[in-house]
Each structure stands twice: as structure tokens, then as C-alpha cells.
C-alpha positions in Angstrom: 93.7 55.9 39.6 90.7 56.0 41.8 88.1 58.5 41.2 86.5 60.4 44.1 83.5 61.5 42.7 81.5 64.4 45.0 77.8 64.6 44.6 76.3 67.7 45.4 72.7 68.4 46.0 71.2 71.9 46.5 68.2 72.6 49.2 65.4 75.3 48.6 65.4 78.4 47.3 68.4 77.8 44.8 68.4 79.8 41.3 72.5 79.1 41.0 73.5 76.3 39.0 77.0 77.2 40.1 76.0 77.2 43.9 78.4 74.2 44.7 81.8 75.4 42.2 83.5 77.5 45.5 83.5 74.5 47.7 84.5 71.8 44.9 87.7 74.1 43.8 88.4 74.9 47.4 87.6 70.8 48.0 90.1 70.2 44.9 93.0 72.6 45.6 93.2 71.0 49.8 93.8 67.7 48.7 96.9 67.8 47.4 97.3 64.1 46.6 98.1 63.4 43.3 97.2 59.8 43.7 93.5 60.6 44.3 91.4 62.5 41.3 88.3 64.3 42.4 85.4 64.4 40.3 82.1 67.2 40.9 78.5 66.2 40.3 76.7 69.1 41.2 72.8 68.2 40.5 70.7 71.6 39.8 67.3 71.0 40.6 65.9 74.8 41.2 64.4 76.0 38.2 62.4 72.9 37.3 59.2 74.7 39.2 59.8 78.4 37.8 57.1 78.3 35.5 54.4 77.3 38.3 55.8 80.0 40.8 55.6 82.7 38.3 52.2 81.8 37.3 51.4 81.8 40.9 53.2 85.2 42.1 51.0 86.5 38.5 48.4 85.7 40.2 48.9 87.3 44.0 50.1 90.4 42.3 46.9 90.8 40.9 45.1 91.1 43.9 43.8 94.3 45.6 44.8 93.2 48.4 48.7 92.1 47.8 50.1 95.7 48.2 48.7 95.8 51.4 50.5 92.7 52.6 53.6 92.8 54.7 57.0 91.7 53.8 56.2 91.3 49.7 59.4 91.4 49.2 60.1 88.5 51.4 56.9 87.1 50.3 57.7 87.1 47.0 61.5 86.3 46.8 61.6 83.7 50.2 58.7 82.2 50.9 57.2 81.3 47.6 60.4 79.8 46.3 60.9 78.1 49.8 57.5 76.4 50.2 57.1 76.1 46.0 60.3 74.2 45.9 59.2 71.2 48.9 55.9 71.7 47.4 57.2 70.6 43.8 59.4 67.4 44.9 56.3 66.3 47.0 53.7 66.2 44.1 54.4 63.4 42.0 54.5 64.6 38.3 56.4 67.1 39.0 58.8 65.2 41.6 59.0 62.7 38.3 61.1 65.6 36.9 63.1 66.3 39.4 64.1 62.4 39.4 64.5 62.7 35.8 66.7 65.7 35.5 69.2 64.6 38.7 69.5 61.3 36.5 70.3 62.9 33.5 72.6 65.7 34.9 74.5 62.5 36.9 75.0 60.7 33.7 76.6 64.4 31.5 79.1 64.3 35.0 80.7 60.8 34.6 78.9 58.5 37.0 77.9 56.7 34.4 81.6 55.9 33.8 82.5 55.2 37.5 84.8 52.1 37.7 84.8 49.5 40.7 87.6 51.3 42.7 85.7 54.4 42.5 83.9 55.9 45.4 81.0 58.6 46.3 80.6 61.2 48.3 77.3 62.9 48.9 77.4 66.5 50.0 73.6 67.5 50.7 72.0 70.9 51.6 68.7 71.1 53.5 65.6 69.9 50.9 68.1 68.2 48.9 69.3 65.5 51.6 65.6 64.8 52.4 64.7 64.8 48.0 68.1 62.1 47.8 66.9 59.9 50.7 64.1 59.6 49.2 64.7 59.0 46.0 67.4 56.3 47.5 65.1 54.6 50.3 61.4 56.0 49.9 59.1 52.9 49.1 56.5 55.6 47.5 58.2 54.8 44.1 58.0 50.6 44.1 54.9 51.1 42.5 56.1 50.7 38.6 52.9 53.0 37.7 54.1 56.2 39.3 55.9 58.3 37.6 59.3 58.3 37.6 59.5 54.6 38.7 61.9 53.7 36.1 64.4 56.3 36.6 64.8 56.0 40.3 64.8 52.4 40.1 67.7 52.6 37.5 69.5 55.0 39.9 69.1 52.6 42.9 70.6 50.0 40.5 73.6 52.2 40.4 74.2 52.3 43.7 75.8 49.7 45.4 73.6 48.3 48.8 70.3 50.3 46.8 67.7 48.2 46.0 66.1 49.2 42.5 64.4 46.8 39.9 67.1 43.9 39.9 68.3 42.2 43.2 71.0 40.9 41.3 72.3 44.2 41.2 72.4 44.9 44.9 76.0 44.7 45.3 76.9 46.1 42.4 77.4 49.7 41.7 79.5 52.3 43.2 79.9 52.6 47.1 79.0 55.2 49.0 82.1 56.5 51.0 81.1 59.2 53.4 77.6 61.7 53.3 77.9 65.1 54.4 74.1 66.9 55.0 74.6 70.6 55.5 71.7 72.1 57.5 69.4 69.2 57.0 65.7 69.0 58.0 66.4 65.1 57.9 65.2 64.7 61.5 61.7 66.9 60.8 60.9 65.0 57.5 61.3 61.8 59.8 58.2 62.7 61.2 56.2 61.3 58.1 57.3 57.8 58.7 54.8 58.0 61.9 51.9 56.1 60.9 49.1 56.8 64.3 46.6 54.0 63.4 47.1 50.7 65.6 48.4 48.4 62.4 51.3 50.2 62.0 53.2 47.1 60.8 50.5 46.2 57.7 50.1 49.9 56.3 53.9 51.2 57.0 54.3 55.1 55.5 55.5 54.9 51.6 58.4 57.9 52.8 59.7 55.9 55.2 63.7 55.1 54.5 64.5 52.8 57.2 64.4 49.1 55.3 66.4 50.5 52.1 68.4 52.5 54.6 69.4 49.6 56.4 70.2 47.4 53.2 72.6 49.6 52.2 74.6 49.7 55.3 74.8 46.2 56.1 75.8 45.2 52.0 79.1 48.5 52.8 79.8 47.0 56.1 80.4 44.0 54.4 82.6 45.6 51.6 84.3 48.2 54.0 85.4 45.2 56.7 83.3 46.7 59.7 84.9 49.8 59.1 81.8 52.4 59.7 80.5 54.8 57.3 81.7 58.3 58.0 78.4 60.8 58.3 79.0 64.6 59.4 76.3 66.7 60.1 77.1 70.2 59.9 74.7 72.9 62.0 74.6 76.6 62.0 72.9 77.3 65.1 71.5 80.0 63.8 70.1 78.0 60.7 66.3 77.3 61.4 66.3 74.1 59.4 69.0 72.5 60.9 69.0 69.9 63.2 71.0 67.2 64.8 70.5 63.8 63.2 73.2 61.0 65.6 70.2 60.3 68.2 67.6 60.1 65.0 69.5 58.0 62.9 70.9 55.4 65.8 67.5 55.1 67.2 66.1 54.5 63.3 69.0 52.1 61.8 71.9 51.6 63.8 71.0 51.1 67.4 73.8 48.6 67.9 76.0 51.6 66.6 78.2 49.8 64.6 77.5 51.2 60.6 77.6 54.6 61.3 80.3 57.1 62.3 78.0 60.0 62.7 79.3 62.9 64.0 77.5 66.3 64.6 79.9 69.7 63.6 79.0 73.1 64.4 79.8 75.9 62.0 79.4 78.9 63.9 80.5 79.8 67.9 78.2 82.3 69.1 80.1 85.4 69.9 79.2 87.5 73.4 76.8 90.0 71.6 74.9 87.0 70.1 74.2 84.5 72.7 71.7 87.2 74.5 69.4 87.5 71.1 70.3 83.6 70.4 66.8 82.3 71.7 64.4 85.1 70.5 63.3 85.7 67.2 65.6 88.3 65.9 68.1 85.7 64.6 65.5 84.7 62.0 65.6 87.8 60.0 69.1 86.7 59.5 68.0 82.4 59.2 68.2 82.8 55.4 72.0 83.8 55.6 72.7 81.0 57.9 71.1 78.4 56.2 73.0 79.5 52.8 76.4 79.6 54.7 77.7 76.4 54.7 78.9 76.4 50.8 82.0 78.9 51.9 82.4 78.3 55.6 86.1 76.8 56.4 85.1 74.4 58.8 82.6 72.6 56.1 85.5 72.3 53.6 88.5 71.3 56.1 86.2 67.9 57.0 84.9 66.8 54.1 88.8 66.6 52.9 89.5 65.4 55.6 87.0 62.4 55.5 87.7 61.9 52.1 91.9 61.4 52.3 91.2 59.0 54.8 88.4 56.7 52.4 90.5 53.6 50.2 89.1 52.2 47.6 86.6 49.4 48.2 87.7 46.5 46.8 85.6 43.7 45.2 82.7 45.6 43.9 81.3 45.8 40.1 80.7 48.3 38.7 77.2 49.3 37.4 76.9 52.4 35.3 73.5 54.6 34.8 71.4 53.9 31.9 70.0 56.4 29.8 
């Protein structure tokens, strides 16, 4: 029987390993179809930076100055963990670990073990879709003296229509089935591919995802027999990090619009008391709650089961399991 394994990737500000179990037994107990086994990979990322924020907050607290400050609390518990989090992925030793541990924490979850019938469905949260992208597409880590080289290229090996270390292994691997980002700030982070000089084409940005992007949905078309790859993009309009991602990702890799299914979903419907505060800043001190709300809301869980009875097996493929 064909496994269904769901990956799931955390955004910022995430101390819950168990931040994704809800949704996956609410995921499992929907399906209903004994014929299809579901399998979690929840990757837990958020603690890999503790020991730098808490040096860090040491240090502000020792200040004259910090009791003085506004919001500490927020301070302290939000924005430190919010920007310490992009911060971490960015730098490169410690985005090496990051890499490292999702690796590892794939492999203890079985998709090291995933058989050619198998398929993958990728269920990203804010920072997270923009840390898998990159760690999927992002040319920044071709260079096999950076570090963590070796275990993204052994991931993109994994991964069928990824390029890692071996061509040979490009259509081998397990197939990505659907991707579902949840409040993603995809369309923001897109903004580091701009490169302003005039030889854009000789120094192109090492974040940009388009090339590897676009491998990987020509090799499934192939596979999938033109059947387009289901996307859903799920906003809470009151969720500042959200954005809508079908115009971005057709002008970027599918302009013919004929690999992608992407359709945008929103979570919340503003109710009459709402939609007067909607565009001043009053439904900021309330963004945090947003952003974190797609994990229970009903909506979230009905699609992804929904896109993922409707996904066969993709036949034809071998398999390539992770290394460690």
C-alpha cells in the first residue's frame, strides 16, 4: 500500500515540537480510506538558536536602559525569537544546522524508507516555506565548501526533479504530490532574487529558486501525464506575513500556466465589526494569533484531505532513500 507521507515545516517563533500533531490526527482521522496510509514528518527547527537568543536577551536585560523600554514583554518573547529565528537560517553556520537537523529528523520519520509508489506532501508555515525552498532550489549551497553542502545536496538527491550532487539521480526519489504554504512570506523573500546592476544574467542572486524550481516541475509533469501540481495557499487576512503567491509564482516559473494548479484560500471572512478596523493598525496587536491559526482552522484541514484523496501513485519512479 501506498504511503502518503506529510512533511511539515514550522515558521518563526516555534518552541512546540508538537506544533503540527492536531492537524496530522485531524488529517489522519478525515481520510477514511483504508487503502491510503498516512505518514507525519513534522521537522522541529526552533530551538536550534536558543542558546544565542538567551545570550542576547542576557545581555539587553543588563542594560539601564531596558526597563525603560516599551513592550519588553513583547520585546522579549516576539520580536527576538521572530527576527533571531530568520536571522539564524540566514547565517550560514548556523543555517548548516538547521539543514542538518531537518535531514536527520526526516530520516528517524521514515523517508528514508519511502518506496516508488509513495508520494509527499509538504505543509509549510511562514519562515519554514521560504527555509525549504531554499534548501530545495537556492544555488547559495552549490558551492561544496559551504557548510552544509553535503546534506542539502543529499536531500535534493532524495527528491525526485531536485538537482543535488548526481544528475543521475534527478528522476529518482520520491515525487512531490501537492505543497500547502500556510501564511507564507514566499512572495516578500522573492524580493532577493532582484539583482539592480545592469549584468543581471552573469552575476544572478545565489537565493534565487527559479532554475531548480523549474526542473522539478517539468521532470513531475512528465511523471504526472500533464496533470498539474496542486499548490494551495492559505491567507488569514489578518496574518501580516501572508501573502498571495498565483501571480508571483506564474510570472516566475509557469507563465504558460500549465505545471501549477495554484489556488489561493482564505481562512477567515471578516465579520461586520471587523472590516471597519481591517486596514488600521489595531489588527496587528492581534497578527501574532493570526499567523499561528492555521494549524487548527477547519478550512486548512478539509483541503489538504481533500487534495490528497484525489493524488495516485506516480508510477515509474525509483526510489532513492536519504543517506545518513
Amino acid at each position: 500500500m501506498a504511503t502518503d507521507y506529510v512533511l511539515f515545516i514550522h515558521g518563526v517563533n516555534t518552541r512546540n515540537e508538537n506544533y503540527a500533531r492536531e492537524m496530522f490526527e485531524r488529517l489522519e482521522k478525515s481520510v477514511g480510506d483504508r487503502q491510503r496510509n498516512l505518514k507525519p514528518i513534522a521537522l522541529y527547527w526552533g530551538d536550534v538558536n536558543k542558546p544565542a537568543e538567551s545570550n542576547l536577551l542576557g545581555q539587553l536585560r543588563r542594560s539601564s536602559y531596558w526597563d525603560d523600554m516599551w513592550f519588553r514583554g513583547f520585546r522579549e518573547q516576539q520580536i527576538i525569537q521572530f527576527a533571531g529565528d530568520a536571522a539564524l537560517y540566514i547565517s550560514r553556520h548556523v543555517g548548516a544546522k538547521v539543514v542538518n537537523r531537518l535531514k536527520t529528523q526526516a530520516i528517524a520519520n521514515g523517508l528514508d524508507k519511502a518506496q516508488t509508489d509513495d508520494r509527499l506532501h509538504i505543509v509549510s508555515h511562514s519562515w519554514g516555506t521560504v527555509i525549504l525552498f531554499d534548501i530545495l532550489f537556492a544555488s547559495r549551497w552549490d558551492d561544496p565548501r559551504v557548510p552544509g553542502h553535503n546534506d542539502v545536496m543529499e536531500i535534493r538527491d532524495s527528491i525526485f526533479g531536485v538537482a543535488g550532487n548526481n544528475s543521475e539521480l534527478l528522476r529518482q526519489g520520491i515525487p512531490i504530490a501537492s505543497i500547502h504554504t500556510l501564511g507564507s512570506p514566499l512572495a516578500i523573500f522573492s524580493l532577493t532574487n532582484v539583482n539592480p546592476g545592469k549584468d543581471d544574467a552573469n552575476s544572478p542572486s545565489t537565493h534565487d529558486i527559479t532554475p531548480n524550481l523549474q526542473t522539478l516541475l517539468e521532470c513531475l509533469q512528465e511523471v504526472r501525464k500533464g496533470k498539474k501540481l496542486p499548490w494551495r495557499n492559505y491567507l488569514h487576512p489578518g496574518d501580516p506575513i501572508a501573502y498571495p503567491l498565483k501571480e508571483l509564482m506564474t510570472d516566475l516559473v509557469d507563465g504558460d500556466t500549465k505545471y501549477l494548479d495554484i489556488q489561493e484560500i482564505l481562512t477567515h471572512n471578516a465579520g461586520w465589526l471587523e472590516i471597519p478596523l481591517a486596514q488600521t493598525l489595531l489588527p496587528l496587536l492581534s497578527g501574532g494569533d493570526a499567523h499561528g491559526s492555521y494549524w487548527r482552522n477547519n478550512k486548512v484541514i478539509q483541503e489538504i484531505i481533500n487534495v490528497v484523496q484525489q493524488e495516485t501513485p506516480t508510477s515509474g519512479l525509483v526510489s532513492r532513500p536519504l543517506q545518513v
